[in-house]
Each structure stands twice: as structure tokens, then as C-alpha cells.
N, CA, C and O atoms as a Tinker XYZ file with bonds, in Angstrom:
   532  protein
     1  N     93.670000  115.616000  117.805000    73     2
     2  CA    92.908000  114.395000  117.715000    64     1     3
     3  C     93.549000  113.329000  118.604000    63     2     4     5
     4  O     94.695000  113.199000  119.034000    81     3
     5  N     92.586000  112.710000  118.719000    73     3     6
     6  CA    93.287000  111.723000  120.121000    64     5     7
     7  C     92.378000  109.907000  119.436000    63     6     8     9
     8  O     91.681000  109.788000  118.429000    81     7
     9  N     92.747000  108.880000  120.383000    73     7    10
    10  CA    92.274000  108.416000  120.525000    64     9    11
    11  C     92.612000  107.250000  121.410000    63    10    12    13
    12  O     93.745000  106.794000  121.557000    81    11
    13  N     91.212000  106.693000  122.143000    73    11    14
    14  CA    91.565000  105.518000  123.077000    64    13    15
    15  C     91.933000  103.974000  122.963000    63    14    16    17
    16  O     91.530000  103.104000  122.191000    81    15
    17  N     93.067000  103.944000  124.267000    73    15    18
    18  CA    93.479000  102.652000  124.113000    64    17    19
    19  C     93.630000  102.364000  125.641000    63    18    20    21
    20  O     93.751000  103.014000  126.679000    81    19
    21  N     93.563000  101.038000  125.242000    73    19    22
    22  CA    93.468000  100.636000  126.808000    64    21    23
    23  C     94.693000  100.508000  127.424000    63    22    24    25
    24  O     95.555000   99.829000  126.866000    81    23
    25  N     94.896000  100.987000  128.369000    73    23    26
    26  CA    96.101000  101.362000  129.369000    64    25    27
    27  C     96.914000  100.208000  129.573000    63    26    28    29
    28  O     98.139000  100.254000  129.688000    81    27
    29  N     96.243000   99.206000  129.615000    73    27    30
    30  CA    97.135000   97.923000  129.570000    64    29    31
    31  C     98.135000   97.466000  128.650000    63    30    32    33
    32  O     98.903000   96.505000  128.621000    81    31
    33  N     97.861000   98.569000  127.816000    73    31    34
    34  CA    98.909000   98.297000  126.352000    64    33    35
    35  C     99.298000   99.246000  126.272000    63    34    36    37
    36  O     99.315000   99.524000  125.073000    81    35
    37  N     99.856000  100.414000  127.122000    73    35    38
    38  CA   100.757000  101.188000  127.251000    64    37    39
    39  C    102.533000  100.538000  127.586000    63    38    40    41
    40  O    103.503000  101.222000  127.261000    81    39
    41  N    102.645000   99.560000  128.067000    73    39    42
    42  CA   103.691000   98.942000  128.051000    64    41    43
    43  C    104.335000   98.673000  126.634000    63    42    44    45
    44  O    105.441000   99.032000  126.230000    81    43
    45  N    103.418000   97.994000  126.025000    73    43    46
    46  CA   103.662000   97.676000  124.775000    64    45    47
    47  C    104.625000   98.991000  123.562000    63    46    48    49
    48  O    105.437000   98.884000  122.644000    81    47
    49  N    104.101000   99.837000  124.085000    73    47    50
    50  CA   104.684000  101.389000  123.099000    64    49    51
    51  C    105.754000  101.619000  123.935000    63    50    52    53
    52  O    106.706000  102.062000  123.292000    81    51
    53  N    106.030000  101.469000  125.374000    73    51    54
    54  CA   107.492000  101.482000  125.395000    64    53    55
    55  C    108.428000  100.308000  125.216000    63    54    56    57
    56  O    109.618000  100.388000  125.520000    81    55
    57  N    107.784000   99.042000  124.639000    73    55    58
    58  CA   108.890000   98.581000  124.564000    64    57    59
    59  C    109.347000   98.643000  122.579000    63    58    60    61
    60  O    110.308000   98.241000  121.923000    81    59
    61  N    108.271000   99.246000  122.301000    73    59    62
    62  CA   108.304000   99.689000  120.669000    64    61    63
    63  C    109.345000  100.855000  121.294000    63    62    64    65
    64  O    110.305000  100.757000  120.530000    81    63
    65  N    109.565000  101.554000  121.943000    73    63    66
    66  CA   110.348000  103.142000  122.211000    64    65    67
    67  C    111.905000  102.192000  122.727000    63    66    68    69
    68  O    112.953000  102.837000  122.702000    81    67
    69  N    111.953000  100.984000  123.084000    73    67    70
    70  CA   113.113000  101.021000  123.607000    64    69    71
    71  C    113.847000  100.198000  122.375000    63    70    72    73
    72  O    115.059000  100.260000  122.171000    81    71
    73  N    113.040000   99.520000  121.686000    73    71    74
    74  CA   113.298000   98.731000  120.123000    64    73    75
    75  C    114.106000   99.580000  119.454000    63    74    76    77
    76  O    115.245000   99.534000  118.990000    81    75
    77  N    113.252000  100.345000  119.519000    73    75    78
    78  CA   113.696000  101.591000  118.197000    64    77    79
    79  C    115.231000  102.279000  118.420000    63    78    80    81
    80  O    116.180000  102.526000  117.675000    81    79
    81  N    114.890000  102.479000  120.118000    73    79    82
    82  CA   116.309000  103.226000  120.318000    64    81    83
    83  C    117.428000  102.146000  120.051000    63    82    84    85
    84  O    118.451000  102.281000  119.380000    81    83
    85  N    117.045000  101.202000  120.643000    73    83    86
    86  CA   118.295000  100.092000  120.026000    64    85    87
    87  C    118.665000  100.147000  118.871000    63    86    88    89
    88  O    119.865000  100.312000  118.651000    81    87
    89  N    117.768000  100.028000  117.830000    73    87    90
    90  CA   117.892000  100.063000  116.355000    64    89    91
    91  C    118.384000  101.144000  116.160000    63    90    92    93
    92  O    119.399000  101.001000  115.478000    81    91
    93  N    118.192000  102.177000  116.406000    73    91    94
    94  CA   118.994000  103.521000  116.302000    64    93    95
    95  C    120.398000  103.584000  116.461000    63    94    96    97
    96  O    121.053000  104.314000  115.717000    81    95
    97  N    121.058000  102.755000  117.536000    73    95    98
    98  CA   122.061000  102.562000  117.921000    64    97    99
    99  C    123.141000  102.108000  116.920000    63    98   100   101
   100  O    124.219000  102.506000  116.478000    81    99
   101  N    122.211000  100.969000  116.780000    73    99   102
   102  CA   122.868000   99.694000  115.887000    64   101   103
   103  C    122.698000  100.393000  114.254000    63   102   104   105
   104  O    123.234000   99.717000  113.376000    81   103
   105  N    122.066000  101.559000  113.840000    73   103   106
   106  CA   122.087000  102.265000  112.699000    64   105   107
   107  C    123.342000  102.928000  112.091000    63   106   108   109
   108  O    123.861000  102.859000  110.977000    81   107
   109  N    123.742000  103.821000  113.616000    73   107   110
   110  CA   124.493000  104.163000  113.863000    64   109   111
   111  C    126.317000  103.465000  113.853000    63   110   112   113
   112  O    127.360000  103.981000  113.450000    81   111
   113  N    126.058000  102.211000  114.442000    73   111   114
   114  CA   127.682000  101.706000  114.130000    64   113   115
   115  C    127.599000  101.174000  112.699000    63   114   116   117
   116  O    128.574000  100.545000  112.290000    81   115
   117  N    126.700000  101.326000  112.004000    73   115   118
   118  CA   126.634000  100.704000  110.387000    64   117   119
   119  C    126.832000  102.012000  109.530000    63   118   120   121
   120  O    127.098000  101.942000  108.330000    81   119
   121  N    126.728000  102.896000  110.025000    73   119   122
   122  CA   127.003000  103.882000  109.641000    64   121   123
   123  C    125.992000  104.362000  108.186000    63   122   124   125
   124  O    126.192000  104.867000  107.081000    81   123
   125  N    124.473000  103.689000  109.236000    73   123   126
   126  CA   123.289000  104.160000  108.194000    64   125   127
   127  C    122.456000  105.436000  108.989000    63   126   128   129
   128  O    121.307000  105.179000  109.347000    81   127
   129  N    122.918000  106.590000  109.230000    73   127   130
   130  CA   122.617000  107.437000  109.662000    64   129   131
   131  C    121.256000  107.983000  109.628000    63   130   132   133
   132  O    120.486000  108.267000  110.546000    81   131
   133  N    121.150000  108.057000  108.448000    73   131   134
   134  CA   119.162000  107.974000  108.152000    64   133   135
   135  C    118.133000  107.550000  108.946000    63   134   136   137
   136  O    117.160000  108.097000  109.467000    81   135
   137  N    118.748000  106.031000  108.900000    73   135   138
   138  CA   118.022000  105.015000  109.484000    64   137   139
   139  C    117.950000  105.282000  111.121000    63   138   140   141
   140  O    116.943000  105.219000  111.826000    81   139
   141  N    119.435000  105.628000  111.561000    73   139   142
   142  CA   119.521000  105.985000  112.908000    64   141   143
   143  C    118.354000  106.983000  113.808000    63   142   144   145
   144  O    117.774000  106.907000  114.891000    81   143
   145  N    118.420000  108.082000  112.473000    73   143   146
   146  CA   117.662000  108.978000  112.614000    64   145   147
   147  C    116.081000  108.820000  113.361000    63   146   148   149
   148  O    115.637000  108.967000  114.500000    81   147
   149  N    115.558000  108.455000  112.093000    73   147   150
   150  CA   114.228000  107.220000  111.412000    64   149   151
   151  C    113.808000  106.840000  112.939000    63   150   152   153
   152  O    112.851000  107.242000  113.600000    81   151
   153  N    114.777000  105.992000  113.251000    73   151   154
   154  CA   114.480000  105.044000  114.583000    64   153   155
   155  C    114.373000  106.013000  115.923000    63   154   156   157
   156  O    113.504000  105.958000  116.793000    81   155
   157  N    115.327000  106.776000  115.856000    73   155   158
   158  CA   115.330000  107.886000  117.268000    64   157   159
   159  C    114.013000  108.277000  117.011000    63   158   160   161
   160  O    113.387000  107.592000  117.821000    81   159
   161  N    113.216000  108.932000  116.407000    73   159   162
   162  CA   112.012000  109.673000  116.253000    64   161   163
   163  C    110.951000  108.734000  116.317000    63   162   164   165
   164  O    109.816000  109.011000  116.705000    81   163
   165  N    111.333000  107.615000  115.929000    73   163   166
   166  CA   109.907000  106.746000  116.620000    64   165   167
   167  C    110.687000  106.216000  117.822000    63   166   168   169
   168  O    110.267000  105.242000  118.447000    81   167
   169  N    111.188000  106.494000  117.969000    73   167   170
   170  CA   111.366000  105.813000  119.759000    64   169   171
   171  C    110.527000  106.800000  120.671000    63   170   172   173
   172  O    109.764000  106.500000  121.589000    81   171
   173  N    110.927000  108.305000  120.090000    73   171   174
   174  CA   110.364000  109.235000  121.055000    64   173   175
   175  C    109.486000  109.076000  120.937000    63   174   176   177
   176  O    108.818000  108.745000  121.917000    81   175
   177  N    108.850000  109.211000  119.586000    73   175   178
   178  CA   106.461000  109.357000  119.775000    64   177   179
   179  C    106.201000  108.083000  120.202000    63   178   180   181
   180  O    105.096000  108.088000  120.745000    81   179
   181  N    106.765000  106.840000  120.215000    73   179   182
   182  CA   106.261000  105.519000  121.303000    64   181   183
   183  C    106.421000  105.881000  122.723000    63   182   184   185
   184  O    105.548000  105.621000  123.550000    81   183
   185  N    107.165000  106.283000  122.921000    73   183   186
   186  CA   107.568000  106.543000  124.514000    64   185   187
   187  C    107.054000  107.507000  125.258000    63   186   188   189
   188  O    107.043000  107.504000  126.489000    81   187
   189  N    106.475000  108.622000  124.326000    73   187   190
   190  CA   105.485000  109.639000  124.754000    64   189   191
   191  C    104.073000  109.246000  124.753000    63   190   192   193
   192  O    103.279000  109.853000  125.472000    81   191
   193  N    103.605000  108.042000  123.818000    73   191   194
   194  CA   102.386000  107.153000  123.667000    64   193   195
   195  C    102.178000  106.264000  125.100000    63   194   196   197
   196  O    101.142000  106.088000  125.741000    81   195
   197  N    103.450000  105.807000  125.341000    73   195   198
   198  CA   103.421000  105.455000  126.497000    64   197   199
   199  C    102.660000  105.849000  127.840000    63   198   200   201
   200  O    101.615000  105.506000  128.394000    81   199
   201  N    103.640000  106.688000  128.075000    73   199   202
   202  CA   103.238000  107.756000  129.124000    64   201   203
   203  C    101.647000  107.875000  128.630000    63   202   204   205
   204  O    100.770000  107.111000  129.034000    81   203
   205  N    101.446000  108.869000  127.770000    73   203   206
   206  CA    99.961000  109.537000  127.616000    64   205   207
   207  C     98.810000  107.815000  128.024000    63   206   208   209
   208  O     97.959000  107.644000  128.896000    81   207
   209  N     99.258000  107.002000  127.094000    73   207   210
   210  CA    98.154000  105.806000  127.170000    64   209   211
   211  C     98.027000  105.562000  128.889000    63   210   212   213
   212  O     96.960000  105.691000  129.489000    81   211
   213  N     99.267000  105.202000  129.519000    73   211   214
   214  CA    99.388000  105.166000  131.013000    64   213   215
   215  C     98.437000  105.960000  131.949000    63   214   216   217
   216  O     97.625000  105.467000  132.732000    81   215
   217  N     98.734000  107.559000  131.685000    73   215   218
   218  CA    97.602000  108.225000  132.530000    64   217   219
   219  C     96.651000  108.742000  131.657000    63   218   220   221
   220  O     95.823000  109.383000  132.305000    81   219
   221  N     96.435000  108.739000  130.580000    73   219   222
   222  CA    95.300000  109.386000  130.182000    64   221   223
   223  C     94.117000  108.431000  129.420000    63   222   224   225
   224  O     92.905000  108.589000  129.269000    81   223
   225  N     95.228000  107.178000  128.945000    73   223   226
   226  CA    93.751000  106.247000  128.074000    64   225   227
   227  C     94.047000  106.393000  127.318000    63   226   228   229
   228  O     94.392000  105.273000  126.939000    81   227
   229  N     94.351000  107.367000  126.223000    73   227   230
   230  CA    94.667000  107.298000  125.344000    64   229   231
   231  C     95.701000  108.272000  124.450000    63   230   232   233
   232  O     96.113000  109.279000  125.026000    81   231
   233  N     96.169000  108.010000  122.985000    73   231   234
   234  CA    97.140000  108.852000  122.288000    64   233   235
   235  C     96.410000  109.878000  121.745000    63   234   236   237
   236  O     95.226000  110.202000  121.657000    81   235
   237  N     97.783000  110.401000  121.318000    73   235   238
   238  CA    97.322000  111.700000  120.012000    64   237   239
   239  C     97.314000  111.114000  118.701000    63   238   240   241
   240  O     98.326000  110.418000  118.622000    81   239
   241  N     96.707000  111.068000  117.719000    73   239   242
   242  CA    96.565000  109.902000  116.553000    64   241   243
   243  C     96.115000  111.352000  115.460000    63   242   244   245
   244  O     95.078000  111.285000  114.800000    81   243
   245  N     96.709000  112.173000  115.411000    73   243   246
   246  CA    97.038000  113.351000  114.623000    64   245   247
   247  C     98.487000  113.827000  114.232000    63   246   248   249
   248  O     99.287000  112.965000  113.870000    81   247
   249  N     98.732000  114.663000  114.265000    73   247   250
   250  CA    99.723000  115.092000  114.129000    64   249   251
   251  C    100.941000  115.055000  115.011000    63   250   252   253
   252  O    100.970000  115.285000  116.220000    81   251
   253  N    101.772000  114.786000  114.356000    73   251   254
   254  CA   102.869000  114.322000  115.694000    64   253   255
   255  C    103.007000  115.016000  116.937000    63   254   256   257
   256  O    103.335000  114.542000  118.025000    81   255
   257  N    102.578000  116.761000  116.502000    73   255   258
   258  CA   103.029000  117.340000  117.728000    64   257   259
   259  C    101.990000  117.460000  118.516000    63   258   260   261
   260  O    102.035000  118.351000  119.365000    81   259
   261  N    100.628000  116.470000  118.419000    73   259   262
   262  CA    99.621000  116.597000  119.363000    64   261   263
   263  C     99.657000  116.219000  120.545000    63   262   264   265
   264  O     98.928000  116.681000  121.422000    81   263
   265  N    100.646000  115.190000  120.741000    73   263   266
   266  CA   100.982000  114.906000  121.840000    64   265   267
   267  C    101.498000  115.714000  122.703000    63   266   268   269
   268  O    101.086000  115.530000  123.848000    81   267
   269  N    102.424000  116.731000  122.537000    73   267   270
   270  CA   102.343000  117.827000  123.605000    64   269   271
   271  C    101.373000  118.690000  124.482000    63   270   272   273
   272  O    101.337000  119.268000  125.569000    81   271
   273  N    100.750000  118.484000  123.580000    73   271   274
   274  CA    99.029000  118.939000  124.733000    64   273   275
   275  C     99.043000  118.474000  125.581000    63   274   276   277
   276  O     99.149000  119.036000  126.671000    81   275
   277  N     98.901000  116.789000  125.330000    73   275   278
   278  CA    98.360000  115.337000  126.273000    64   277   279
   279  C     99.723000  115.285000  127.377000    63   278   280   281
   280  O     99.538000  114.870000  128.521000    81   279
   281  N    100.736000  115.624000  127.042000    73   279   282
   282  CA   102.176000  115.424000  127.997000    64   281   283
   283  C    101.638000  116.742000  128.998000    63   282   284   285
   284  O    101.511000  116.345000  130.156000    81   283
   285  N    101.314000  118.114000  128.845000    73   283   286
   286  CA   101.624000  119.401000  129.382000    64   285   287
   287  C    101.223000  119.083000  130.675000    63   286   288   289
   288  O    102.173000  119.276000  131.434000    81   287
   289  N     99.826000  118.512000  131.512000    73   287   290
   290  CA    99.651000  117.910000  132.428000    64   289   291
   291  C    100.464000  117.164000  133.195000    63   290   292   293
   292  O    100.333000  117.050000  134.414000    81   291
   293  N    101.227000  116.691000  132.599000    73   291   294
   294  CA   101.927000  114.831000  133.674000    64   293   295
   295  C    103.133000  115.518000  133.668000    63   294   296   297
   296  O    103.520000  115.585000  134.834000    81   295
   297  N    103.840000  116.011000  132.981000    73   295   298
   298  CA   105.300000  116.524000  133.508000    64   297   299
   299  C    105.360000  118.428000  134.426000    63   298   300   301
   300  O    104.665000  119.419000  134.200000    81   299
   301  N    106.063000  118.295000  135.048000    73   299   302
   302  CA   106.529000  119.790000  135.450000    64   301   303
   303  C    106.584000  120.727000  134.429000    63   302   304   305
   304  O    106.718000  120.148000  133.351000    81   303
   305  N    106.520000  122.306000  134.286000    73   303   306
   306  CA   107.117000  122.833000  133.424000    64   305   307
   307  C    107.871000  122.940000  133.189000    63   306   308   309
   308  O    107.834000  123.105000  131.969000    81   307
   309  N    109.200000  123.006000  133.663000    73   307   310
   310  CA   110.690000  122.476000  133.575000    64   309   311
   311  C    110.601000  121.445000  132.658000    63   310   312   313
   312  O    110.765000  121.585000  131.446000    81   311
   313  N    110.290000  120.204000  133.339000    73   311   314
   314  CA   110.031000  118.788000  132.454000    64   313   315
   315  C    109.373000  118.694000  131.058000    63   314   316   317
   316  O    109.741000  117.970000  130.133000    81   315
   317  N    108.127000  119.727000  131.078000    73   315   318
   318  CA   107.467000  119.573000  129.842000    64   317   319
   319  C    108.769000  120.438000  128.595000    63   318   320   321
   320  O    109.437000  119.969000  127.673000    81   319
   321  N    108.660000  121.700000  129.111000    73   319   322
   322  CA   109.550000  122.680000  128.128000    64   321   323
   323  C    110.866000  121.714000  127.827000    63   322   324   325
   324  O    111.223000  121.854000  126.657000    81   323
   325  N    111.583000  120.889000  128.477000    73   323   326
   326  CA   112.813000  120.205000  127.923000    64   325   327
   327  C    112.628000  119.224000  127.166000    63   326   328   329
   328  O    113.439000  118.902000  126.298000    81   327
   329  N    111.418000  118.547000  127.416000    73   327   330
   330  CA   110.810000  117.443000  126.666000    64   329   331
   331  C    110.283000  118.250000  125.249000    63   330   332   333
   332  O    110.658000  117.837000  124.151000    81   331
   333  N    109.674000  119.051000  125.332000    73   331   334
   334  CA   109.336000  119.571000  124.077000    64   333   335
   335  C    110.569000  120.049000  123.191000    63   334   336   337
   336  O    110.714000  119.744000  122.007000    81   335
   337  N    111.462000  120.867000  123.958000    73   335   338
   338  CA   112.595000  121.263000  122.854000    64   337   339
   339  C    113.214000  120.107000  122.430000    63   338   340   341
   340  O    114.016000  120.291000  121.515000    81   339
   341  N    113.057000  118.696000  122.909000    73   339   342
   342  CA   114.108000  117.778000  122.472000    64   341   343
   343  C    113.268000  117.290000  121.058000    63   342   344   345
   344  O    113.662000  117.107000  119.906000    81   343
   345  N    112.063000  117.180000  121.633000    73   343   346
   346  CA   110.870000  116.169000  120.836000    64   345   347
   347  C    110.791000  117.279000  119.320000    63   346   348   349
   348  O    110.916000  116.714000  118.234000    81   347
   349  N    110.648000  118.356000  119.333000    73   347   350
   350  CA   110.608000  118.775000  118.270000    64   349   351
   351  C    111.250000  119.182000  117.479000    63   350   352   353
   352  O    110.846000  119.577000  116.385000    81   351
   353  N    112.612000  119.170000  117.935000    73   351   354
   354  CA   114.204000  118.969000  117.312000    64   353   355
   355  C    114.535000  117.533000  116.535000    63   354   356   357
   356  O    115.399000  117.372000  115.673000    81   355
   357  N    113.413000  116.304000  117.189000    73   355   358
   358  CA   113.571000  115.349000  116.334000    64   357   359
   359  C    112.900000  115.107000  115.600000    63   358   360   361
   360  O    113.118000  114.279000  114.715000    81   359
   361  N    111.304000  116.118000  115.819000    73   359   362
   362  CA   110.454000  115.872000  114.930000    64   361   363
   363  C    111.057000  116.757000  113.379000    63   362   364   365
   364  O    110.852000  116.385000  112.224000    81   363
   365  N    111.608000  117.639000  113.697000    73   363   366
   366  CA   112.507000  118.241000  112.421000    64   365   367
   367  C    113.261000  117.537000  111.547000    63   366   368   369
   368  O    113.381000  117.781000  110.346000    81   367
   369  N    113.975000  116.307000  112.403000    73   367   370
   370  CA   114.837000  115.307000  111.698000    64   369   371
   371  C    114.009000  114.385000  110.874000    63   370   372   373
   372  O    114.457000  114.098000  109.765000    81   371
   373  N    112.857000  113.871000  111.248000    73   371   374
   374  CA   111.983000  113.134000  110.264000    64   373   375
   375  C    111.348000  113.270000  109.408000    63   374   376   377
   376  O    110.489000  112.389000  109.449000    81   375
   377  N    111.166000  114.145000  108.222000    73   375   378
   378  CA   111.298000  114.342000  107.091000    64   377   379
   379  C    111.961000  114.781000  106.351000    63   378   380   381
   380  O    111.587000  115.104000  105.224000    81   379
   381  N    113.129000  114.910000  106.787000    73   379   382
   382  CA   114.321000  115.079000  106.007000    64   381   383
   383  C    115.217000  113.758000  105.901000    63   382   384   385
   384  O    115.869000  113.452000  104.903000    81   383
   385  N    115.134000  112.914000  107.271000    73   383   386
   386  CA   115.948000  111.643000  107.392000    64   385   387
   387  C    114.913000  110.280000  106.619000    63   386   388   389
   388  O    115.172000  109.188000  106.114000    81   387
   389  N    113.480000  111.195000  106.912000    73   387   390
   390  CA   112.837000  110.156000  105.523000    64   389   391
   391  C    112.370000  110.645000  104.412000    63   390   392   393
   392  O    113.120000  109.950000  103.728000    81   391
   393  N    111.870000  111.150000  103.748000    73   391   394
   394  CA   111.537000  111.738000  102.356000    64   393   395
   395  C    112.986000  112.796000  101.681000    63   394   396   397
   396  O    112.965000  112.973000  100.463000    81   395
   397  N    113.890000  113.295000  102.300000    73   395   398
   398  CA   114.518000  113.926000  101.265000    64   397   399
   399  C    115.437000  113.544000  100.955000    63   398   400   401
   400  O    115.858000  112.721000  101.767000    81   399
   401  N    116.255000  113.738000   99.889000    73   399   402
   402  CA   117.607000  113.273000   99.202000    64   401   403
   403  C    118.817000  113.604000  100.026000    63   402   404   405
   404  O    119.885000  113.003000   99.906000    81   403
   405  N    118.665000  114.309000  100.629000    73   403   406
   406  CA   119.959000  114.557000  101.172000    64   405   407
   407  C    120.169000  113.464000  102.742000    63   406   408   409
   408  O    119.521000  113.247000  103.766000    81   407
   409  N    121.067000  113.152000  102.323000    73   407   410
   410  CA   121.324000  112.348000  103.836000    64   409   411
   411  C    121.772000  113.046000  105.360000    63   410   412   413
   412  O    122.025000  114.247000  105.257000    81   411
   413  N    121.865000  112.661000  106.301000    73   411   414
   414  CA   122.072000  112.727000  107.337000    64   413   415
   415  C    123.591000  112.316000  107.632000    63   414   416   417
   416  O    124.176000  111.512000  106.906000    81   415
   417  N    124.250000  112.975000  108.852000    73   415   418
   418  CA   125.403000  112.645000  108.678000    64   417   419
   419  C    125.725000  112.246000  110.241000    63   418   420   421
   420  O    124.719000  112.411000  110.930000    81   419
   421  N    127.018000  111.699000  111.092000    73   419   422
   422  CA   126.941000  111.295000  112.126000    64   421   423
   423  C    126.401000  112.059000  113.247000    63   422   424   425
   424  O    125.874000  111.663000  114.287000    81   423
   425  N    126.698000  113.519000  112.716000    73   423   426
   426  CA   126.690000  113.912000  114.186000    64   425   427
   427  C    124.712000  114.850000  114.400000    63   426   428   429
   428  O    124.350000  115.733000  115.178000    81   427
   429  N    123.954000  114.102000  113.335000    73   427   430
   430  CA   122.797000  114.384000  113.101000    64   429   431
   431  C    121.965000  113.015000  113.735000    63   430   432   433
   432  O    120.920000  112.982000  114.386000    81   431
   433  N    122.844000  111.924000  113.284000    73   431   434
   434  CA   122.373000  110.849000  114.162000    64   433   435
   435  C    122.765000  110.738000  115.760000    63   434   436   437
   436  O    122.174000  110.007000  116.554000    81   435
   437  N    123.784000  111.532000  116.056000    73   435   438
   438  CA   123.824000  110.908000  117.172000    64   437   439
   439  C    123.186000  112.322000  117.928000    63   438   440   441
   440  O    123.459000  112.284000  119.128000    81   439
   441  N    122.665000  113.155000  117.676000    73   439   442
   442  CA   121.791000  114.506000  118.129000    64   441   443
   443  C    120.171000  113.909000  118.371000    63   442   444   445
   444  O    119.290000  114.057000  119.218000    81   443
   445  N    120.333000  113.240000  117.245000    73   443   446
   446  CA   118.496000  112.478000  117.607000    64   445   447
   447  C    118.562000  111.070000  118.578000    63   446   448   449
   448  O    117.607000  110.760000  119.290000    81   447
   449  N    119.756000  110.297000  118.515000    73   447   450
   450  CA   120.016000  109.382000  119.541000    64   449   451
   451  C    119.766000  109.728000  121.018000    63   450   452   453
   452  O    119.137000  109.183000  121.926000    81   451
   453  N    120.611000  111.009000  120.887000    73   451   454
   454  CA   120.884000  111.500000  122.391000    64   453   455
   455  C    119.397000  112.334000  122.591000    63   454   456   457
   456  O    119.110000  112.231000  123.784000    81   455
   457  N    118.373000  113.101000  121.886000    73   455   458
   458  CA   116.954000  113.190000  122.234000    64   457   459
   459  C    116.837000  111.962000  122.424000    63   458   460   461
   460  O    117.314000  111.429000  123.426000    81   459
   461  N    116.473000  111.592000  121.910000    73   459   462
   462  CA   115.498000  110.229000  122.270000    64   461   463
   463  C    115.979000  109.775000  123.338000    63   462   464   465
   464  O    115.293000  109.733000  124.359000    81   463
   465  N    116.964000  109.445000  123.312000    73   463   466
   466  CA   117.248000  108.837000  125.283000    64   465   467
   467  C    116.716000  109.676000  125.961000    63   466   468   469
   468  O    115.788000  109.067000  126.494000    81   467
   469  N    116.693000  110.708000  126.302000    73   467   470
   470  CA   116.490000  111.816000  126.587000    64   469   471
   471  C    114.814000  111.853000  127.564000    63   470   472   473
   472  O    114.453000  112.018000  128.729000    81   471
   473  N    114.192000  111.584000  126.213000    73   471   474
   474  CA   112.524000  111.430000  126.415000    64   473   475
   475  C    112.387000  110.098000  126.489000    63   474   476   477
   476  O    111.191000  110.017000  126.770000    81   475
   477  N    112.861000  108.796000  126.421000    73   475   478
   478  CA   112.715000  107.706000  126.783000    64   477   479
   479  C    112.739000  107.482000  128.320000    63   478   480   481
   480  O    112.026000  106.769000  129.026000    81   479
   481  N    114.002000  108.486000  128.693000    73   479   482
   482  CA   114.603000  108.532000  130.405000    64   481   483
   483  C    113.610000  109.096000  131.163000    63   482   484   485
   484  O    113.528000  108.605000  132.289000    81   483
   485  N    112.790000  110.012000  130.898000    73   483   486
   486  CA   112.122000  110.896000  131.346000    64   485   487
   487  C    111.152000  110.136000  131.342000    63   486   488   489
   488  O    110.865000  109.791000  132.488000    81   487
   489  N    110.360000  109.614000  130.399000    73   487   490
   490  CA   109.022000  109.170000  130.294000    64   489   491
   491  C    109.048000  107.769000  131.631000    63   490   492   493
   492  O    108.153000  107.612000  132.461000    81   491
   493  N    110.447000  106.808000  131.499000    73   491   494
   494  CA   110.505000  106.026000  132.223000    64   493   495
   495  C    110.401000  106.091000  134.165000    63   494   496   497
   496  O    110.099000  105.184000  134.941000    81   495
   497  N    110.704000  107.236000  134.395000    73   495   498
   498  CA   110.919000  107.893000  135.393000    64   497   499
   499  C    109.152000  108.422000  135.499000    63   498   500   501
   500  O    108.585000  108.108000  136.546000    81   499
   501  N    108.685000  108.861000  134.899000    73   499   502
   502  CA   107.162000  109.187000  135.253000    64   501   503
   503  C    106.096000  107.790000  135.170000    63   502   504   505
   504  O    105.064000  107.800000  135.841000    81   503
   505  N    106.376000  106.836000  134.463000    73   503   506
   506  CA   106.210000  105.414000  134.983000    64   505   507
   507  C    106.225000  104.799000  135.698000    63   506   508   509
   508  O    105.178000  104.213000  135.975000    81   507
   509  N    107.602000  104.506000  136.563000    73   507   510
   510  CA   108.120000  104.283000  137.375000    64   509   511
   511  C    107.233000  105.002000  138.554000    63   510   512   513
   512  O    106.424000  104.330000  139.193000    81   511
   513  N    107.408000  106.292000  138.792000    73   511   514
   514  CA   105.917000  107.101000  139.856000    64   513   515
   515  C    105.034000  106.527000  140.089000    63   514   516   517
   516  O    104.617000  106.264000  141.217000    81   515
   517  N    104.349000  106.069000  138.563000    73   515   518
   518  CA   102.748000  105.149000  138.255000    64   517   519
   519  C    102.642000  104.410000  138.930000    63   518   520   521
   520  O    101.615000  104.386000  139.608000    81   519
   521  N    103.605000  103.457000  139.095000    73   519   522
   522  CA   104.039000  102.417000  139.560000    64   521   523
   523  C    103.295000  102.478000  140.935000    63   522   524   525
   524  O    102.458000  101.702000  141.395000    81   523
   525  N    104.028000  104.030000  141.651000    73   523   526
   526  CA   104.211000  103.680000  142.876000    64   525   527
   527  C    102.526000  103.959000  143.579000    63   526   528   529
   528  O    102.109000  103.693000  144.706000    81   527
   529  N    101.997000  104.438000  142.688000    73   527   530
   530  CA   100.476000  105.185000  143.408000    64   529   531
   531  C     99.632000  104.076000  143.880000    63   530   532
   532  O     98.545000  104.309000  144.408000    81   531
């Protein structure tokens, strides 16, 4: 499921993707790991909203991993397959870092930190291209 938005407010979801990673950061020296978590995983699906809103118009407004469809186009296969193993390594972390009892521990936060930069870097770099057309 998808739906449209106007491209002009594709900026807007990365700077929700670069918020988050901050907050992630700053989760992290508080040593609220959860939270760290929490924040890495919406940094990535903003920053992949990004991108998609940029060239396509619009998001995936389903299931988190719908957006890999909408990405498979705009990146390389190289690019897509690394983007996907990161993205769904963090999509693993978000229901456990939000709905379950058990907490998260540093080196779980800083695994979804380091995705998310990851796909933030990448997405910024295929922007940046946009830019240039």
C-alpha cells in the first residue's frame, strides 16, 4: 500500500530521519537504550520516505517493509541488497525495543545507530544526485 505526497515535503521526512538519529544518539549517552533503539528505526523509515516521496510521489503507508519495493528501482542492487539487510535488522529491533519487557542493551543500541546512519548516508547521497538532474 502506498500513498501520495507531494514531493515538496520529502525534505521534511529527512529532517524527521536526521532528528531521530540525533535522539538516538543522545539515548544512547543516557544510557536509555530502548529509546536509542526506538529512534534509530524511525530515522531509517523517514529517510527511506524521503527518498521514495523525492522520486516517486509518494510512501509505503503499510507495512514497514513495503517500502522495499518502492526503494528496489532508485538504488543499485548492491545498494538495494545492503540497504535492505540493514533496514530489516532494525526493523527486528522495533518490537522488541518497543512492546517487550525485556530491554535492550548497549551494544543493541549502538547496532541500530550504526544501521541507521547507514541508510540515512545512502539515502542522502541519492538526493544529493536529485539535486543534480
Amino acid at each position: 500500500m502506498t500513498r501520495a505526497v507531494d514531493t515538496k515535503k520529502a525534505m521534511n521526512y529527512l529532517a524527521k530521519a536526521d532528528n531521530s538519529l540525533h535522539m538516538a544518539k543522545i539515548a544512547i549517552e543516557e544510557r536509555a537504550y530502548d529509546n536509542a533503539a526506538m529512534s534509530a528505526v524511525h530515522s531509517a523509515i523517514n529517510a527511506l520516505d524521503a527518498l521514495t516521496v523525492s522520486y516517486l510521489g509518494k510512501r509505503a503507508s503499510g507495512a514497514h517493509t513495503d517500502v522495499l519495493s518502492l526503494i528496489k528501482g532508485i538504488f543499485s542492487t548492491a545498494e538495494y541488497q545492503e540497504i535492505q539487510k540493514q533496514y530489516t535488522s532494525l526493523l527486528s529491533m522495533k518490537n522488541a525495543s518497543e512492546y517487550q519487557p525485556d530491554l535492550m542493551d548497549e551494544s543493541d543500541a549502538q547496532k541500530a545507530v550504526k544501521w541507521s546512519e547507514r541508510i540515512v548516508s545512502k539515502v542522502k547521497e541519492k538526493l544529493k544526485g536529485l539535486e543534480t538532474k
